[in-house]
PLY file of the C-alpha trace (Angstrom):
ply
format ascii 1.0
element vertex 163
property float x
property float y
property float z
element edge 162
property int vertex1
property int vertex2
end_header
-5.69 59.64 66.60
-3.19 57.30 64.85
-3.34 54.39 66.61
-1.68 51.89 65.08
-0.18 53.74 62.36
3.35 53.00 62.04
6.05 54.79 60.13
7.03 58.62 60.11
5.21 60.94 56.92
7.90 63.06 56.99
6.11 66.31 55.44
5.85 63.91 51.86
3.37 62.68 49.94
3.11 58.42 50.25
4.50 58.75 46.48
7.37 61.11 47.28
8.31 59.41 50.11
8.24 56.05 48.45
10.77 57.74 45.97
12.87 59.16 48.67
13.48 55.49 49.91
14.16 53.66 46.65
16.43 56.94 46.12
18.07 56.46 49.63
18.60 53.48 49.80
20.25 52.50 46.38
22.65 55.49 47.34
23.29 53.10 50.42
24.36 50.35 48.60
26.02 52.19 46.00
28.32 53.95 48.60
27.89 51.40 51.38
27.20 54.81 53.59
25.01 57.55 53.51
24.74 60.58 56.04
20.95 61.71 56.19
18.94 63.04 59.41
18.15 60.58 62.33
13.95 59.87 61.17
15.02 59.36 57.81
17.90 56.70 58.56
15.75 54.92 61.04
12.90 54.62 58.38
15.70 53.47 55.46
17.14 51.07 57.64
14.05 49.03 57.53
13.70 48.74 53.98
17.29 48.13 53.39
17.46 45.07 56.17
14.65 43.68 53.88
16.63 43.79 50.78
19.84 42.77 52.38
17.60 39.63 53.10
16.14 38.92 50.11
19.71 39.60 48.60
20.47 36.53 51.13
17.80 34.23 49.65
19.79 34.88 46.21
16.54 33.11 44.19
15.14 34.71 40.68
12.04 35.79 42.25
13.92 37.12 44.91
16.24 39.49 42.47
12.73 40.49 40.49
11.52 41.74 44.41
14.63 43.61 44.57
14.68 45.17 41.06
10.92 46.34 41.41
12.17 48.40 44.28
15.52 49.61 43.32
15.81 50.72 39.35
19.43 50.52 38.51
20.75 46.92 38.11
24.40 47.41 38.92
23.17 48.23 42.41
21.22 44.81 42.46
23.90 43.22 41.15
26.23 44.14 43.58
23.44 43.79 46.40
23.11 39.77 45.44
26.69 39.36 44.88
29.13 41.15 47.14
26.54 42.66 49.70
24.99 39.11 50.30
27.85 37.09 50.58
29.17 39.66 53.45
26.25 38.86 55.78
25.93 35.06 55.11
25.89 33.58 58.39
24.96 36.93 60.00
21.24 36.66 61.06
20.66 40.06 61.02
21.65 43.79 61.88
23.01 44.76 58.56
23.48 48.46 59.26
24.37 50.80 61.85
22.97 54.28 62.79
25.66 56.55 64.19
24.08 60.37 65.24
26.50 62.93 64.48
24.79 66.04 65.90
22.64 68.99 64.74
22.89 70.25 61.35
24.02 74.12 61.10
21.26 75.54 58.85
18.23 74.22 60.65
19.44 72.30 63.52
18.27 68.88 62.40
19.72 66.12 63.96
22.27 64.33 61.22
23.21 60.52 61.54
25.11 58.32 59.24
23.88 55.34 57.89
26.30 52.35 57.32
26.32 49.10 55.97
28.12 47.01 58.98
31.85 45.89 58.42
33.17 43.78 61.27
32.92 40.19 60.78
29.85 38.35 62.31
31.07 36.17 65.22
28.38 34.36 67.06
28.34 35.01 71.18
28.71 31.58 72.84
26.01 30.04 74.28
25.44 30.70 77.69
25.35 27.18 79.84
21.86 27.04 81.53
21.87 25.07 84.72
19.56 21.88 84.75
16.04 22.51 86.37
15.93 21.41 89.53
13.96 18.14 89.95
13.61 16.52 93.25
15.85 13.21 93.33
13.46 10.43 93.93
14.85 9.15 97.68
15.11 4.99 97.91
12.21 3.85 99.58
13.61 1.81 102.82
11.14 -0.49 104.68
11.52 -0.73 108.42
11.00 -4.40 109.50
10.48 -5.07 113.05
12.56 -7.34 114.87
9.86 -10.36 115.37
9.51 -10.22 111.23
12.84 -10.10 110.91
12.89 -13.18 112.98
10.42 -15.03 111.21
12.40 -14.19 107.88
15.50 -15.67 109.38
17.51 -12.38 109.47
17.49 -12.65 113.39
21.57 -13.38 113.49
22.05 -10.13 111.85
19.97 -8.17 113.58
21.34 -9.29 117.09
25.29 -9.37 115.87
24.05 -5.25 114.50
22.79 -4.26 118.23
25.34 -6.15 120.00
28.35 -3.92 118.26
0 1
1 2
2 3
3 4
4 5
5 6
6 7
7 8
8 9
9 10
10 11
11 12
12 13
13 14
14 15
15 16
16 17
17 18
18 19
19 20
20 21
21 22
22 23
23 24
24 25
25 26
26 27
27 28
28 29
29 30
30 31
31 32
32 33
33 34
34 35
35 36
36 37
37 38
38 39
39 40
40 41
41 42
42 43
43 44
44 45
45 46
46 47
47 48
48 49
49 50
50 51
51 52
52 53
53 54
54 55
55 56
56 57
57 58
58 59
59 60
60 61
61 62
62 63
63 64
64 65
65 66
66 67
67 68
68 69
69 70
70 71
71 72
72 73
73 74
74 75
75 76
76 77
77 78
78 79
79 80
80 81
81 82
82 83
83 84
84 85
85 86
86 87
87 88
88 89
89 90
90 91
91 92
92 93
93 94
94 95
95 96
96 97
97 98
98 99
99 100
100 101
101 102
102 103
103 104
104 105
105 106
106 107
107 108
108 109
109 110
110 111
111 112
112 113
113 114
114 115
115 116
116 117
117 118
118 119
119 120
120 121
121 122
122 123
123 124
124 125
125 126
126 127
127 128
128 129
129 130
130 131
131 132
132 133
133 134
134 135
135 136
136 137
137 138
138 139
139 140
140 141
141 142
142 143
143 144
144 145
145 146
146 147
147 148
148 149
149 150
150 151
151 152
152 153
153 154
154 155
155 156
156 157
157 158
158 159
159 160
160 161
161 162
């Protein structure tokens, strides 16, 4: 069983498919799309959110991360500087997965792979209404007439009953 196993093999070697990756997905930046088939665009889209994000955090040690996974420095360069600065103030979704169909030879299903173009605009907040907490009530003492009396509020109290 492979409980708790996550990711596809997809019929590679860990080694090959580690190179199929770092291949992919500098091809993705390179060309800013990429049409592959639907397992192996879901599984590049993870690693290339990552990088996108580390291309956000724009530190040294962030560019060394990024250059021990993809070899060719133009493509890093371009990652930190143009890639970056397009998804500043978006918090995430860098790429979009859009299936095309079946492939003719072997009827795999083919997607494309895209960096994401439209400006980021964040949805408005939706206003939540207040919790509902009971309203504490005013407390109102009842005074009988003979304490009223004794208080000296018996004028009132007769003038109130009289109208």
């Amino acid at each position: 069983m492979r409980h708790l196993k996550t990711g596809r093999k997809l019929g590679r070697t860990s080694s090959h498919r580690k190179a199929l990756f770092r291949n992919m997905v500098t091809s993705l930046f390179e060309h800013e799309r990429i049409q592959t088939t639907d397992a192996k665009a879901k599984d590049v889209r993870r690693v290339a959110e990552k990088l996108i994000t580390l291309g956000k955090r724009g530190d040294l040690g962030s560019r060394r991360q990024a250059l021990s996974y993809i070899h060719d420095k133009g493509v890093v360069h371009k990652l930190f500087t143009e890639i970056s600065e397009k998804y500043k103030e978006r918090p995430g979704g860098y790429t979009r997965i859009m299936k095309l169909g079946n492939r003719r030879g072997d009827n795999a299903p083919i997607s494309i792979l895209e960096l994401v173009q439209e400006a980021y605009a964040p949805r408005p907040a939706k206003k939540k209404p207040a919790p509902a907490v009971a309203k504490p009530q005013p407390v109102v003492e009842e005074v009988s007439a003979v304490e009223a009396v004794a208080a000296g509020e018996g004028a009132e109290i007769s003038e109130q009953t009289e109208s």
